[in-house]
C-alpha angles and dihedrals in degrees: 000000000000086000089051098054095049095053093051088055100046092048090052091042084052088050096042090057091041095055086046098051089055094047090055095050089052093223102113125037130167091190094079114077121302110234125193124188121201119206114187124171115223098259083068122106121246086220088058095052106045086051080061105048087049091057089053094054094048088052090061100252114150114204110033108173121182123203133167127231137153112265088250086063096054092093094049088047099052097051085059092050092055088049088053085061102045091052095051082074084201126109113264115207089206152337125209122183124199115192101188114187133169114260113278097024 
């Protein structure tokens, strides 16, 4: 139990100096806008996706955009997704992406 206890201490005190190393160089924040993207190919169901997207929002993200492309444009789609947020110049707390495909594609 004791070496249990200390582990669990020494993992939170090197996160807690992670998380403040990176505070101090300024490069990562949580505190700006959580975004979620949602690409879906055709074959998925509205319903599917919807049940997504209201995740997202229950989970406090912000923005959640949906757009369908075939499982050969995700790539495509996701680049201009990044340059979206660059260009947004403003700190983003955190980005999740959810590709959601039908089985075999």
């Amino acid at each position: 139990m004791a070496f249990l206890v200390s582990g669990t201490l020494r993992v939170a005190a090197q996160i807690a100096d992670a998380q403040d190393s990176l505070g101090r160089k300024g490069k990562y924040s949580v505190q700006g806008p959580r975004v979620a993207l949602t690409l879906s190919s055709p074959e998925v169901s509205v319903s599917t996706v919807a049940l997504l997207e209201s995740v997202f929002q229950t989970l406090g993200f912000e923005s959640c955009q949906r757009r369908e492309a075939s499982v050969q444009d995700f790539l495509e789609e996701l680049t201009g997704f990044r340059e979206q947020l660059d260009a947004h110049r403003a700190p983003v707390g955190c980005v999740l992406v959810a590709l959601v495909a039908p089985v075999g594609s």
